[in-house]
N, C-alpha and C positions, 0 to 999 in steps of 0.2 A: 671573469670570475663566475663560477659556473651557480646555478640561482638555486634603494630602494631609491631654497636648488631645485631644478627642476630638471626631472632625468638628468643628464650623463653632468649636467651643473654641480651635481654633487663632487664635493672634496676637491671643486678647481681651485679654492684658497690654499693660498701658505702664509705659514708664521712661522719662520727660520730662527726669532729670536725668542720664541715661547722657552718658559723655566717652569721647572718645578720648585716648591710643592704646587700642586692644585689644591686649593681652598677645598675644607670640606664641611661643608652647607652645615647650618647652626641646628637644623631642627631635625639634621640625624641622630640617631642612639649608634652607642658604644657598641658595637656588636650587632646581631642577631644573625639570623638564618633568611635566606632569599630561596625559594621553590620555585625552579622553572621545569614546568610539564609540558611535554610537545610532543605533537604524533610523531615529527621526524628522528628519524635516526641519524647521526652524525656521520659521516662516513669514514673519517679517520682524526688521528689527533696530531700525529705524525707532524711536525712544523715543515717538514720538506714536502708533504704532500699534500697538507690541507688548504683548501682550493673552495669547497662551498663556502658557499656565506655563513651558514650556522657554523662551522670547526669554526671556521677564522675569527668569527665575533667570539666566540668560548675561549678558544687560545691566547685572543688580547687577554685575557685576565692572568693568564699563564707565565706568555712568553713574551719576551718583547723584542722587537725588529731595530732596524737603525731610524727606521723614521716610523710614524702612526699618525692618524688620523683622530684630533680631538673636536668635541662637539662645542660649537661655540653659541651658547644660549642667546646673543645678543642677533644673531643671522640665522639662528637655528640650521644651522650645517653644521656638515665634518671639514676639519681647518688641517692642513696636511702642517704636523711639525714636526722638530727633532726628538727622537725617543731615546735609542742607546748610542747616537751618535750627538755630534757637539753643534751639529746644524744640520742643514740639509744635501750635504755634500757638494763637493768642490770641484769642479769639473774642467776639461782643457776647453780652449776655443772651439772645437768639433765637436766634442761631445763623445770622445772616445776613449778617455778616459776617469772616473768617478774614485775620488778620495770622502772617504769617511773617515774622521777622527773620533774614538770611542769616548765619553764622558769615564772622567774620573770614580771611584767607589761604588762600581758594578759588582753585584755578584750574582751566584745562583743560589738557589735552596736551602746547598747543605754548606755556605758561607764560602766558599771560594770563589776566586776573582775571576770575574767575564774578561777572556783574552781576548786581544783583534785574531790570532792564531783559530780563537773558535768559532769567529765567525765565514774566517775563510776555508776553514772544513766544512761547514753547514752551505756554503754555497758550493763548492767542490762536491756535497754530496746531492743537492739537486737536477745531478746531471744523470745520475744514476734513477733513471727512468723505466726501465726493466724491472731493479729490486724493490723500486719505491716509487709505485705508477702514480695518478690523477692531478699532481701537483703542477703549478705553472711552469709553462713551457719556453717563456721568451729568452733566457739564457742557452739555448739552444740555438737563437735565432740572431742574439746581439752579443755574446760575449764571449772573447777570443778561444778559439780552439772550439767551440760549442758545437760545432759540424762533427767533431771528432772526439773530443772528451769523453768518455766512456762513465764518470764516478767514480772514486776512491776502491769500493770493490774489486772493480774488474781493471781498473789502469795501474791500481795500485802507489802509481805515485804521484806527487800531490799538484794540484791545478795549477798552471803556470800561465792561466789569466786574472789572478789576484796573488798582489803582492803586500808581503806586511812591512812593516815599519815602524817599531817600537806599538804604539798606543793608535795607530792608524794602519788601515788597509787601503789600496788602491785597487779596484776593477774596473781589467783591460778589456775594450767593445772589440768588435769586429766592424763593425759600421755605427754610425751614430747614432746614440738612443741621451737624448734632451728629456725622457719621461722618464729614469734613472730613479730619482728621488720617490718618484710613488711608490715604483716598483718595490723598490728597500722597506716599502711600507710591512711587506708580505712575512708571515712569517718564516716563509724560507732565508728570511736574513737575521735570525735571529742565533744566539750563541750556542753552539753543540760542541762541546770537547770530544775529541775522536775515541780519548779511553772511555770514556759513555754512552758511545756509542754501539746502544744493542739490535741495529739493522733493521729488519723490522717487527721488533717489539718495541721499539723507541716509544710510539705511539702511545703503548699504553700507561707510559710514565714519563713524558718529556721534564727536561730538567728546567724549574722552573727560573726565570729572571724578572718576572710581571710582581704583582701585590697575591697573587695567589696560587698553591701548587696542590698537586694532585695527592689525595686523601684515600681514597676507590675509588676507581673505576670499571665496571663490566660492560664490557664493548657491549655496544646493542641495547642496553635497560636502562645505566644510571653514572654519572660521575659525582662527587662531592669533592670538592674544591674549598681547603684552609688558607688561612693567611700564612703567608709567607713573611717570616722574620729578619730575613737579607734580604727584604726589598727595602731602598732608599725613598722615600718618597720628593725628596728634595732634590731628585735625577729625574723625575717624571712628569710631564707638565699635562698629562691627558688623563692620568689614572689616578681614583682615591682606595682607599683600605676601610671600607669603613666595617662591615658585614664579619660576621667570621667566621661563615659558611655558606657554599653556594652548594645547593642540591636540585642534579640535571637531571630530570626522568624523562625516560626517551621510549617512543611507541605507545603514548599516550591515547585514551579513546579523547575524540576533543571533546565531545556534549559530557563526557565527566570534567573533564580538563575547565570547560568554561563554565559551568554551574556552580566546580569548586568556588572559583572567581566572583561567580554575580554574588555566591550567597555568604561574600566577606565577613563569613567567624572563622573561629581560630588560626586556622596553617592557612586557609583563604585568602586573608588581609596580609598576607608577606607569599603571595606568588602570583606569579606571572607567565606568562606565555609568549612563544616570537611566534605563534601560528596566527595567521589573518583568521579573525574572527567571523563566524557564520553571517548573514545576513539576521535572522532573528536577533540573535544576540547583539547585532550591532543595533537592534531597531529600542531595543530594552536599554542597553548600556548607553546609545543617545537621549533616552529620553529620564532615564532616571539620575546616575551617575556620569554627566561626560564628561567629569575631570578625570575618570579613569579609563577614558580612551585616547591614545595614543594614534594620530593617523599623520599618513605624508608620502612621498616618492621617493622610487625608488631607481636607478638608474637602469632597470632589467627587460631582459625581452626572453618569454617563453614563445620555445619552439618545436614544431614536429620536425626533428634532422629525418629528411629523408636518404634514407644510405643506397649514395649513388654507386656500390659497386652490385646491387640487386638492383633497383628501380631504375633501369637506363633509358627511360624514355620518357623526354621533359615533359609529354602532354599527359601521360599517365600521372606524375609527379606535379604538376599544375591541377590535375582533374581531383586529387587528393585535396587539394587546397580550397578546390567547389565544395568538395561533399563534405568538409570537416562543416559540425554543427558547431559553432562556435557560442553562439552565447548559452544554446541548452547545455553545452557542455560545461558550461563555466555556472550556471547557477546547480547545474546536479553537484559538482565540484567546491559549493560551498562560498561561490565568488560571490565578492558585491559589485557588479558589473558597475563600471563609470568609479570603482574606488580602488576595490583589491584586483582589478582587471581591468584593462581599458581595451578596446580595436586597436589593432598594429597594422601596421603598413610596413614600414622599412624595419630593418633591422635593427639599424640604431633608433633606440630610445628617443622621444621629443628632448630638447635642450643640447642634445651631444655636440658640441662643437662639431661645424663642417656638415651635415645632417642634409640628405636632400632627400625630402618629401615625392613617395611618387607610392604607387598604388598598382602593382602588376597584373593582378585579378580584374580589378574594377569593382570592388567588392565591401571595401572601408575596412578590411579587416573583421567582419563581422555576419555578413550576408549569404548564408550557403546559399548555392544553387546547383541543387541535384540533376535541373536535366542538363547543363552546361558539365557538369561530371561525366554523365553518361557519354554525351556528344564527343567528349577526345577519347573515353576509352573504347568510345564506338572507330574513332579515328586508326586508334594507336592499334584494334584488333586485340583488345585486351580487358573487353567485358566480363567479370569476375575476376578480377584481378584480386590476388590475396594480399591483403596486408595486414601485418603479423609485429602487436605491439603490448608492450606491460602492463598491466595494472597490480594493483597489491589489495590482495584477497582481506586482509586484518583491517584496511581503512574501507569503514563505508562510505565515504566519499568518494576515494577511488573506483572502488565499484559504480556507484551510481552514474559518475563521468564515462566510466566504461560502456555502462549500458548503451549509453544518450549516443557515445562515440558508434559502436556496431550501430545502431540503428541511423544514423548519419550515412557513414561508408556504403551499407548497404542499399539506402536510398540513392546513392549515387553511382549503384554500380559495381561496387566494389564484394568481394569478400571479406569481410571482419573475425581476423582469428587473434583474439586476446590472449594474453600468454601471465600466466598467472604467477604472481610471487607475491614476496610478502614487504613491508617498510623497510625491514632490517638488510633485505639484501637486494630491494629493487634496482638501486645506486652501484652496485658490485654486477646484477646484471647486465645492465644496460651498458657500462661503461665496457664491456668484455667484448672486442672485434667479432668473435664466434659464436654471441648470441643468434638465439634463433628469432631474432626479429629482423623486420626489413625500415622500421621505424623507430628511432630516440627518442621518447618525450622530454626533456629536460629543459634548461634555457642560459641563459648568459647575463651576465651584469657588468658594467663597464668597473674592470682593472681599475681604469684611471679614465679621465673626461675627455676620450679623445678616439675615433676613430680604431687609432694606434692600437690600442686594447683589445680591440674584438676580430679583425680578419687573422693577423698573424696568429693568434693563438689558435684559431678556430677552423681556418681554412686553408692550411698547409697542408700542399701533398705528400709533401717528406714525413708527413705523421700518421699517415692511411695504416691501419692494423697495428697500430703501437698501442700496448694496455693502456687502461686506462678512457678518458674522452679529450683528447688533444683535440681529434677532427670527427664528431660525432655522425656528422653527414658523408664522411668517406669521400669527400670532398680532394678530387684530382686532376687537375685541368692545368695542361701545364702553360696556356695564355694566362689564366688568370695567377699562378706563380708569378709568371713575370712582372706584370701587372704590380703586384705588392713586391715585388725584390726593387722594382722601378720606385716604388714610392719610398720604401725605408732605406733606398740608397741615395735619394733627394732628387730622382731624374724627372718628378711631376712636379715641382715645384711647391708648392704649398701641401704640405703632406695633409691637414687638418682637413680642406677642402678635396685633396684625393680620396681620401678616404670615402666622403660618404657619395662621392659618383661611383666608387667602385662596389659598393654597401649596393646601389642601383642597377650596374650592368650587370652584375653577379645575378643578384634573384630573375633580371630580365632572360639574359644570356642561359642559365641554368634551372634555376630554382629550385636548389638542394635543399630548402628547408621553407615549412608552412609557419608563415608569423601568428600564433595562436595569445597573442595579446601581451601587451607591459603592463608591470606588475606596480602596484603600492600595496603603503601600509597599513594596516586597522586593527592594533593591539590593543589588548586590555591587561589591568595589575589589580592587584588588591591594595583595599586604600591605604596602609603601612608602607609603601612602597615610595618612597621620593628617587628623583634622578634619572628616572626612566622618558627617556626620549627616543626619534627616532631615527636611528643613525641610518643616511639617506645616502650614504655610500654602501651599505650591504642591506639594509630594509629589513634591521634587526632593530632591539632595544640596544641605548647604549647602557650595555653591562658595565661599564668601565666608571662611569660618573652616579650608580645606583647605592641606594641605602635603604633602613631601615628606619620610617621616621620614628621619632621619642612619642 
């Protein structure tokens, strides 16, 4: 999941027998309005595409999958249960085939009945990756035909790797996939009727099945989100209704965004923020109010994807990894080093099941060292070497990370050519094969607790120039193919443990990407605001269990 137990510990629980209704807390009020301000821009709403953490945490309010991830106050985690299906799905001995049975008095919106029919369109249309790029990619890799399925679009006719049966679907693997049940978590399993289907404009009005549906929405600025009156709450064991308005402003300045916050009158004290808060502001908000901080982990690792079809030369792409300033860069950037940013080493998060600690630089993740940069690009013959990466001209944080970053590269040898855009479309650049950068700033959060989540989606070469960021490092090595076809076809025996040797020979053998730290959380709300925690599966607020107190 493209980018909060402890890392990838998050959402390892299940509760297959969880019911609705979920209680909803005494000391909320009947209504009100929730404001959530953020610099980020969402990048689609689309339930087959949306993939960041922010869409998906917005969409649970929306839509809802066959399973979801609820917060369970008593472990303060996310608890994987049944959502629009009857449990957590029913599987053969291999794992190569998955039944979901849909719960009874589903609907959507405009009060028609949720078919198992629409949810095997909505996963037929996830394959259609062309017309509906960024969304996850594992149905490609695990579910029958997925080499070859085309999408509803372009195949025209209908997926004959999920079958229905009255009030249940089955979906047919190609190899076995035992993480089945998270995955369903996704909105992409969520119910889309094909006569609803408006391609892609879907996005800008997905039909709603969750406690709340779309009101307005202007891609880029703002959505507002009403109660939905076909939603059952006694189907739902993760979500309450309490609000009767969510208002999303997006490309927010943050020092407005968090002043609203500290100076709690009127519209202040009912809003909130998923942006990790400044260091000032954390230093204020701990010492006056820190019941209205919000902090915890998150299972993610930001990265510099270095795109190995320009940077072919591992010492160049190592000497990149010297010269990144790593913690000037993270406090120009607004970090709270050791909270909202931690040193990385591996690529998996600390906690991820299978996880093997090692350190390729010598560096902790943390320690530039410019003449050790200079030294391989002196090697490689490739002193001024240009590299050529985003920033967004409207955040001044961005900027200022920018600055710290050129002067970092440049101390190392490097040439520093920033390539300017702005929040709304930085996400739409970067994810584009034919950008003119030779670097991806972005990062990864673990799918689900396990290894499994992050190479396959990330470091397939069968995804090299597919729209979209399937493989943002361009990432083609066809050892290391093999390598992961060997693990998810069970020939290294303990896939948990393969995984994070192969997390290990990859960055050693390669080093398609610079580990620029794991991320946590440190949110703040206004003090009206009950039910906000923090969901430590995406290192968002849970939107889902939030209200307005009396």
């Amino acid at each position: 999941m493209p980018t909060q137990g402890a890392g990838g510990g998050a959402g390892a629980g299940k509760n297959p027998d969880a019911q609705g209704p979920l209680e909803v807390p005494s000391q909320a009020s009947s209504g009100g309005t929730v404001t959530v301000d953020t610099v980020n821009v969402p990048a689609t709403f689309d339930p087959t595409r949306a993939y960041y953490t922010d869409s998906t945490a917005i969409l649970n309010l929306v839509t809802r999958a066959l399973t979801e991830y609820a917060y369970d106050p008593d472990t303060n985690d996310m608890v994987l249960v049944p959502d629009m299906a009857t449990d957590l799905g029913q599987h053969n001995k291999d794992f190569t085939e998955w039944t979901f049975t849909l719960k009874d008095g589903l609907k959507y919106e405009d009060g028609t009945p949720v078919k198992a029919q629409d949810i095997a369109y909505a996963i037929s249309r996830s394959f259609a990756i062309e017309e509906l790029p960024d969304g996850p990619t594992y149905q490609l890799q695990f579910f029958q035909d997925g080499d070859t399925y085309k999408g509803p679009y372009k195949d025209k006719s209908p997926y004959k790797g999920v079958t229905v049966d009255g009030n249940s679907i089955t979906i047919h693997m190609s190899r076995p996939f035992p993480d089945m049940d998270y995955y369903a978590s996704f909105p992409t399993f969520t119910g889309i009727p094909k006569a609803k289907d408006t391609k892609e404009e879907y996005g800008n009005h997905p039909l709603a099945t969750g406690p709340y549906m779309f009101k307005d929405y202007k891609p880029g600025t703002s959505l507002t989100l009403v109660k939905n009156p076909n939603w059952d709450p006694a189907t739902d064991p993760g979500r309450i209704q309490s609000v009767d308005e969510w208002d999303f402003n997006f490309g927010e300045d943050t020092a407005k965004t968090e002043n609203t916050i500290l100076s709690d009158t009127g519209a202040g004290q009912t809003t909130v923020t998923y942006d990790n808060i400044t260091p000032p502001t954390y230093k204020k908000i701990e010492a006056d109010s820190p019941d209205r901080l919000v902090t915890g982990t998150s299972p993610c690792t930001y990265m510099w994807y270095l795109d190995m079809r320009k940077i072919t030369d591992i010492n160049v792409r190592k000497a990149i990894g010297y010269a990144y300033p790593y913690v000037d860069a993270w406090k120009a950037a607004g970090e709270i080093v050791g909270l909202t940013r931690v040193p990385g080493t591996a690529i998996l998060p600390p906690g991820t099941a299978g996880r093997v600690d090692y350190d390729v630089l010598g560096i902790k993740g943390q320690n530039t060292d410019p003449a050790k940069a200079k030294e391989l690009l002196q090697q490689a013959n490739a002193l001024g070497y240009e590299i050529k990466f985003l920033y967004a001209t409207d955040d001044p944080l961005s900027v200022a990370a920018k600055d710290q970053i050129v002067k970092g590269l440049e101390a190392g040898g490097f040439k520093a050519t920033p390539i300017a855009s702005t929040t709304d479309k930085i996400r739409e650049a970067r994810t584009d094969p034919d950008s003119p950068i030779n670097v991806r700033s972005s990062g990864w959060c673990s799918d689900w607790p396990s290894g499994g989540s992050w190479f396959p989606a990330q470091w397939d070469g069968s995804l090299v120039n597919v729209a979209g960021m399937p493989n943002p490092s361009m990432f083609n090595e066809p050892d290391a193919d093999q390598k992961q076809k060997d693990i998810l076809d069970g020939k290294e025996g303990d896939a948990t443990k393969a995984w994070g040797e192969f997390d290990k020979w990859m960055e050693e053998t390669y080093y398609p990407a610079v580990n620029v730290g794991y991320s946590g959380t440190a949110i703040i709300r206004g003090s009206k605001i009950g039910g906000m925690d923090n969901d430590n599966v995406r290192g968002m607020p849970t939107f889902a269990t939030m209200y307005v107190t009396q």
